[in-house]
N, C-alpha and C positions, 0 to 999 in steps of 0.2 A: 504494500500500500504506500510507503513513502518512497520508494523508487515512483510511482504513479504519480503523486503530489510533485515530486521534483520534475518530472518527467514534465508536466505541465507546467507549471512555472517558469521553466528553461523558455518553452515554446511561448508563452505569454511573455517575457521580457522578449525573446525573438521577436515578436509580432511587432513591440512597441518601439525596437531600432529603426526598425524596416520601416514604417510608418512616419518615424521623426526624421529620416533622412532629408539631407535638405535639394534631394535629386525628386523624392516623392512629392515635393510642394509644385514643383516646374511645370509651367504651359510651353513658354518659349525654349524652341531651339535653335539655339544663336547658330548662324551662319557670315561667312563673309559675304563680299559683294559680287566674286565669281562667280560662287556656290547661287547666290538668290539671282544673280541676273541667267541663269541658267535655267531656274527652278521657274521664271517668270516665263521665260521663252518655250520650253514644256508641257507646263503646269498648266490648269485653270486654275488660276488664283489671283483674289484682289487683294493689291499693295496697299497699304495705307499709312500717311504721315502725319503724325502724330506733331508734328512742330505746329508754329504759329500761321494763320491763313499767308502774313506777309512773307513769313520764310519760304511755305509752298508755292507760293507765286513767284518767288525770284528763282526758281528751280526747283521742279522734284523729278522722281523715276517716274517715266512713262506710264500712262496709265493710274497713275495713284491717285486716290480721292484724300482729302483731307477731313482728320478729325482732331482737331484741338484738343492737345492734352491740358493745356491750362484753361479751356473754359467748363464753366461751372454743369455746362448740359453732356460732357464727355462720359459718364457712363453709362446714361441715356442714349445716347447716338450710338454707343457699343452694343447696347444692349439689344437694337432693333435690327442688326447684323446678325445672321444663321450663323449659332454657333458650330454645325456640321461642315460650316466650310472651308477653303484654304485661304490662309491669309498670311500675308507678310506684313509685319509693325518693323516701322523703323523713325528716326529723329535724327538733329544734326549729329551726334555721337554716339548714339546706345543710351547715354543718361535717362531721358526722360522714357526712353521708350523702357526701356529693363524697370524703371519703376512703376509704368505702367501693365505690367503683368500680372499686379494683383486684382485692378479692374476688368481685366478679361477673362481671371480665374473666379470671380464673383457673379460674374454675365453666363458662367456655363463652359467659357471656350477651355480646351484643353489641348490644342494641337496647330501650334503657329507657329510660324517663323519668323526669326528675330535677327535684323541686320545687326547686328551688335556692336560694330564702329558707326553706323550709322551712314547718312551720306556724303560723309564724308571719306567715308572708304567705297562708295561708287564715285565717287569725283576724284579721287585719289588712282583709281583701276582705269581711268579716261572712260569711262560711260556716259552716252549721251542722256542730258537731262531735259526733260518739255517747260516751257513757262506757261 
C-alpha cells in the first residue's frame, strides 16, 4: 500500500512540473523573417501588426492588417478573429508583440507565429514592404 501512495504522489508532482513548465504557457512560435516570409508565401495565413496605425503606414509586410496593441479596443478586435486560424503577430522588435501573447492566449488562440525580431528583421533580410 505505501509503494501505491508513493507511487502516486511521484506521478502527481510529475503532472505538476509538466504543467508549470514555462514551454506549456506558449501560443507563439517565434520565427525569423526567412522562416515567416516563406511561411506567408505557402501558407494561408493572415499577418498582422500589432504596432501603431502610423508605424503600419510608413511600412508593413504585404498583406498585413493592423491591430493596435496600444489601443484600449485591442482585445476586442482579437477576439473577433477565428481563433482556428493561421496567423502571424509581429511589431517593430518582438517587444510588444511577445507581450502580446497573453491577449491571444485569453481570446482562445493557441497556435501562431511570432516574428520575434520583428520588422525589423524583414527590413534587415531586404524584404519588400507595402505602404
Amino acid at each position: 500500500m505505501k509503494t501505491f501512495i508513493k507511487l502516486h504522489l511521484l506521478f502527481f508532482i510529475f503532472l505538476s512540473c509538466v504543467n508549470d513548465s514555462p514551454m506549456a504557457d506558449h501560443v507563439f512560435k517565434d520565427i525569423d523573417a526567412a522562416t515567416a516570409k516563406n511561411i506567408i508565401e505557402q501558407e494561408e495565413i493572415t499577418v498582422i501588426d500589432i504596432r501603431t496605425e502610423n508605424e503600419y503606414k510608413s511600412g508593413h509586410i504585404p498583406g498585413a492588417i493592423n491591430i493596435d496593441f496600444s489601443s484600449l479596443e485591442f482585445d476586442n478586435m482579437i477576439k473577433s478573429l477565428n481563433p482556428g486560424k493561421k496567423y502571424l503577430v509581429y511589431c517593430r522588435s518582438g517587444n510588444r508583440s511577445s507581450i502580446s501573447e497573453s491577449s491571444f492566449k485569453k481570446a482562445g488562440f493557441r497556435n501562431i507565429y511570432h516574428l520575434n525580431r520583428g520588422i525589423n528583421d524583414w527590413i534587415g533580410n531586404g524584404f519588400k514592404l507595402d505602404n
